[in-house]
C-alpha positions, 0 to 999 in steps of 0.5 A: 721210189728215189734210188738215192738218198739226198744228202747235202750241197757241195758247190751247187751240185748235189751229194748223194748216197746210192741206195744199192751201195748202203749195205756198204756201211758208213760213219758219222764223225764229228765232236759235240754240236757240229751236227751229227744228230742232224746228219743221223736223222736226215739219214734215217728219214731218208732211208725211211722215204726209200722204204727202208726200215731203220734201227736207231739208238736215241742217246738224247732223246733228240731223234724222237723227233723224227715222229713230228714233222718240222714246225714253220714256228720254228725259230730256225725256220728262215734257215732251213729254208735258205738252206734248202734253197742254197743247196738245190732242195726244191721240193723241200717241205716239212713232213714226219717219218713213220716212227716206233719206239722201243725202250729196254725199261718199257717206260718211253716205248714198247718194252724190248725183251730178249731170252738169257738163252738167246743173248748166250755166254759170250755176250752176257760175260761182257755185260756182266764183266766177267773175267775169263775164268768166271766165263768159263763157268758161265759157259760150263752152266749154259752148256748144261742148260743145253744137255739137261733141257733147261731152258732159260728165259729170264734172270731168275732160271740163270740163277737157279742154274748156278745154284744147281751148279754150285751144289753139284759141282762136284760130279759136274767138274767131271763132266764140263771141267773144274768149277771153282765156287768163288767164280759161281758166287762173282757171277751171282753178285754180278747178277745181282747188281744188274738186277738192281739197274732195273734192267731184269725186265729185258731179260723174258718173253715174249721175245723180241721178234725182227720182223717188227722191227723191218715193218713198212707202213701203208705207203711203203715207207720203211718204219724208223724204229728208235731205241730210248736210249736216254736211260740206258747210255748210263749203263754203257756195257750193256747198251754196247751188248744190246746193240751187238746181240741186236746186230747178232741177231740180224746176221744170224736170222736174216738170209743172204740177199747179195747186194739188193737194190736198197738194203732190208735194214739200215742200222745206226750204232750211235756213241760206237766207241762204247763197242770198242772200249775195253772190249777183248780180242775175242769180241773184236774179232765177232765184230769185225766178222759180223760188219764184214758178213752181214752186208751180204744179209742186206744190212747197212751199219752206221757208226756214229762216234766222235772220232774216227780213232773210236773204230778199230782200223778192220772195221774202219776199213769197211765203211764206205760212205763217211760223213766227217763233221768238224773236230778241234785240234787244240792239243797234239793227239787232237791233231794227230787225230785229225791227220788221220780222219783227213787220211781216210777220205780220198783225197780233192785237189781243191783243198787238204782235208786236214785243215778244212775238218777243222774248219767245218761249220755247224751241219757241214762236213766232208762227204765221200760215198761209193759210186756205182762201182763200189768206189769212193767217191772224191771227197766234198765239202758238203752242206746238210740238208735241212730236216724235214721232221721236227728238230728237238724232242717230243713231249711225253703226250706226243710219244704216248699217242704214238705208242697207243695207236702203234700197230704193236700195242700191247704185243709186248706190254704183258710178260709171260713166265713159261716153264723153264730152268727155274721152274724144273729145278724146283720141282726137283728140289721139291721131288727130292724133299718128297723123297727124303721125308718118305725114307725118314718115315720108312726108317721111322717105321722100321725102328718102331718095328723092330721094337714090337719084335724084341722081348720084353724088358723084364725078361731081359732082365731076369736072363741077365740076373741067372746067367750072372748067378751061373757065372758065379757058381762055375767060379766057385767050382773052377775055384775048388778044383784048382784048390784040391789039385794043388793039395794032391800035388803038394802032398805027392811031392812031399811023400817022393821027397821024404822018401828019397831024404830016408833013403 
């Protein structure tokens, strides 16, 4: 296989991508309609002919014709050919890429399922656009997922969890920290609102296995693994999350391999400022520590955005091969963004880049890669080469045949519901309402027993009626005896004092 990737014509001598160098990262930049997608997919194809496998997000639905080769119908046709002529492509020919298609909705692709558990607090926060104290309690809940053994799988366990949270909150404050139920009810209704956007079903399993996605056909051609994004760019928080948990993922289960001699896996983040908008510190740091470290996973990471600003300058620092499509400067931040795209290329004594970018034609950019030193190489005004695979989409007739005859057919069609979170702490709540209704009976029980023990009624009765006929007739006495104590006594001291007046 080829060690580098043909990129395009530059005064009649080639531009090319090595592949040991790809792991290195790149960019794609350029407005509207100069290019870009072009440039992604002739990339991809590439990467794919090396026996690369790739990872693409589809935001037009363009890419999904990578799967069909080029047509000679094609009413670009005599372009491409003069073309592949102009710049030196001799064995320029039409052919299609080995192609699977995924969808996080499962309509145009095979459904793309991950865990509540896996995609964890940091990243669900961000989809959910949570404040920093509601993530602390989204931490706090995952935390006790974790020591109470309750594992969570889809939306449904997140949310039984919260319920357990908010009715013990209590005694779990103690444990985790003060749980506010304002912020358990926020984190509910975002829950809900997500659900809404059809989105639940990315949410289960069975999970989302990488080595599907890093799969080589029969001829050793790496598989071009294309994201259906057309639906899902329209919920840009979550789209940015899936990615970055996707790149997650990769750096975190993939071993090191150094600096291969063609990467494991070449990523492609299209619309990449969707990442970084409004993005907290905390993040940006995840993700400029996951671009620096995953290149020693094999990993190479393309961003493909308008504007070289979209990236922060960390980030921007670390990709070695750019690719620069034309950009309009009708405005004084339009310029200046300019100036700073032009700044980022090494510079070429034939020309300044800052006036040539805004003069790039469709599919022509400047190009600067690594060399064998991991050294940019001086920049280029360069030609893209033509595609080889369709230019434009598939019909629905096409994806559908391609997704019958994949090799993955039906492994994620069906979803399974294990045992998880949901289901234990309803069996608790049901445990807990089998014991409640067995102490009523056994109260109930008791009182009716003591019941049988106590006397009969009348009896009580006729106690009650003599203890109050005693009680009268000792009155009567007591009466009596204070009467004739009164009348002795009186009648003693008339007689003293009778006596003493004799005297």
């Amino acid at each position: 296989m080829n060690e580098t990737l043909f990129i395009g014509g530059a005064d009649g001598a080639p531009q090319t991508l090595l592949l040991n160098r790809a792991n290195r990262h790149g960019l794609v930049a350029g407005a509207t309609g100069t290019g870009k997608t072009v440039t992604l997919q002739i990339l991809a194809q590439g990467f794919a002919e090396a026996g690369v496998p790739v990872f693409c997000a589809d935001v037009k639905g363009d890419l999904s014709g990578l799967a069909a080769s080029g047509d000679p119908a094609h009413k670009l046709h005599d372009k491409l050919i003069a073309r592949a002529e102009k710049i030196g492509l001799a064995d320029y020919s039409y052919f299609e890429a080995p192609t699977a298609f995924w969808d996080l909705y499962g309509d145009k692709g095979h459904p793309l399922r991950t865990t509540v558990a896996e995609i964890g607090p940091v990243l669900l926060a961000r989809m959910l656009d949570l404040n920093p104290t509601q993530e602390g309690v989204l931490t706090i809940a995952f935390a006790l997922s974790d020591d109470d053994g309750l594992l969570l799988l889809d939306l449904k366990d997140l949310r039984a969890l919260l319920m357990h949270v908010s009715e013990n909150r209590a005694e779990l404050s103690q444990r985790y920290g003060n749980i506010a139920p304002a912020s358990v009810a926020a984190i509910q209704r975002r829950l809900l609102v997500l659900e809404r956007s059809g989105v639940e079903h990315f949410f289960g399993e069975p999970a989302l296995k990488l080595a599907d996605m890093m799969r080589r056909d029969s001829n050793g051609r790496g598989m071009v693994n294309i994201l259906d994004a057309t639906q899902l760019i329209h919920q840009p928080r979550l789209y940015s999350t899936f990615l970055l948990w996707l790149m997650s993922e990769l750096f975190e289960e993939l071993p090191e391999v150094g600096d291969p001699d063609r990467p494991e896996l070449v990523f492609f983040f299209d619309e990449a400022h969707l990442l970084f908008e409004h993005a907290p510190r905390a993040l940006l740091q995840k993700v400029e520590q996951t671009v620096k470290l995953i290149r020693s996973k094999g990993v190479g990471i393309f961003f493909v955005t308008q504007n070289p600003r979209d990236i922060p300058e960390d980030v921007l620092a670390q990709l070695g091969t750019r690719v620069q499509h034309a950009l309009r400067a009708y405005t004084p931040k339009e310029r200046r963004a300019v100036k700073a795209a032009a700044d980022s290329f090494r510079p070429n004594p034939a020309f300044d880049a800052k006036d040539v970018i805004t003069e790039l034609g469709v599919g022509e950019a400047l190009v600067s890669t690594l060399d064998e030193k991991g050294r940019p190489t001086i920049t280029q005004r360069t030609l893209i080469r033509p595609p080889a695979s369709r230019l434009g989409p598939l019909n629905d007739a096409e994806r559908g045949g391609i997704l019958a005859a994949s090799a993955l057919a039906g492994r994620y069609d069906e979803t399974v519901d294990r045992r998880s979170a949901y289901e234990i702490l309803e069996e608790n709540l049901a445990r807990r309402a089998e014991q409640a209704e067995e102490e009523a009976r056994q109260t109930r029980r008791e009182e009716r027993d003591s019941r049988r023990r106590a006397p009969a009624p009348s009896r009580r009765r006729a106690t009650r009626r003599r203890s109050n006929r005693q009680g009268v007739a000792e009155a009567a006495v007591k009466t009596a005896v204070r009467r004739a104590s009164t009348m002795i006594v009186t009648e003693v001291m008339r007689g003293l004092l009778g006596g003493l007046r004799r005297r």
